[in-house]
C-alpha positions in Angstrom: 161.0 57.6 44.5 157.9 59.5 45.6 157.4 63.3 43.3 158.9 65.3 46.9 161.7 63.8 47.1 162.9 64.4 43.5 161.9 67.9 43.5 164.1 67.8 47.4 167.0 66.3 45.1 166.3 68.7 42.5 166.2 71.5 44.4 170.0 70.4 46.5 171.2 70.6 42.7 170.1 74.0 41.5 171.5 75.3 44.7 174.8 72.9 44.4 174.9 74.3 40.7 174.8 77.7 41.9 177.1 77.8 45.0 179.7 75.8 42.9 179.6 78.3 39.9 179.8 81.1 42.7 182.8 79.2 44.4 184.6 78.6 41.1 184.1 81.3 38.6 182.8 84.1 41.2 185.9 83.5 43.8 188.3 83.3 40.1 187.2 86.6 39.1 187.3 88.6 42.5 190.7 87.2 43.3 191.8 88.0 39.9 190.7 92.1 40.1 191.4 91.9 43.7 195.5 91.4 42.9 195.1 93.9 40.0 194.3 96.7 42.4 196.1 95.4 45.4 198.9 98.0 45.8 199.0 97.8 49.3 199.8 94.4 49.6 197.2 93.3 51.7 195.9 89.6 52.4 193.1 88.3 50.4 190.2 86.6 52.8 187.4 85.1 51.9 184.3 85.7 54.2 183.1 81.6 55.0 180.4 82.7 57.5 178.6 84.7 55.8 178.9 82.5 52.6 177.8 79.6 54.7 175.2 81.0 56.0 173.9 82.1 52.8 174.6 79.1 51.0 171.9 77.5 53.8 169.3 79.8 52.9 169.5 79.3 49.2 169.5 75.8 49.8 166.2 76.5 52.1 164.6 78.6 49.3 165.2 76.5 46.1 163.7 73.5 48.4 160.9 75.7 49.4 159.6 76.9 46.1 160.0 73.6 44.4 157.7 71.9 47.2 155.0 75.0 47.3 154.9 74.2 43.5 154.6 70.6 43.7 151.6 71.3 46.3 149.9 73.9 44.5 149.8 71.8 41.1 148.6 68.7 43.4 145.5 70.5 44.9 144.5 71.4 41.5 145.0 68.1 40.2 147.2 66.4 37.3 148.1 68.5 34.1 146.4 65.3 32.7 143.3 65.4 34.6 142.6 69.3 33.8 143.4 68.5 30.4 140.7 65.9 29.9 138.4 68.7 31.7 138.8 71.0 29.3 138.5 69.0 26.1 135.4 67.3 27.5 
């Protein structure tokens, strides 16, 4: 597998990672205060458009970053290479 599509792959986890501990611990704890104070007895809803469409930027951005990097540290050349630069 080529360096850009591991840090793609990468960056679809640290987004996964995120949007599943938002899902799972996030969702847990607003539901959980939500029924504490709910005295009125309304419904609890949770808003999937706007999670979805967040959940597509952040998996835009981690993507993003991760490939900017992996070009910036390419045009400047191997931490190897400017290693052996310095020393010699």
């Amino acid at each position: 597998m080529s360096g850009q599509k591991i840090l793609v792959l990468k960056g679809i986890l640290y987004a996964a990672g995120v949007l599943f501990l938002t899902l799972k611990a996030g969702l847990g704890i607003t539901y959980s205060v939500y029924q504490t104070m709910n005295h009125m007895r309304a419904d609890f809803w949770f808003p999937t458009n706007p999670f979805s469409g967040v959940a597509v930027l952040l998996l835009a951005v981690c993507i993003a970053v991760l490939l900017s990097t992996y070009h910036v540290l390419q045009k400047n050349g191997s931490l190897i290479e400017r290693i052996r630069v310095e020393v010699e």
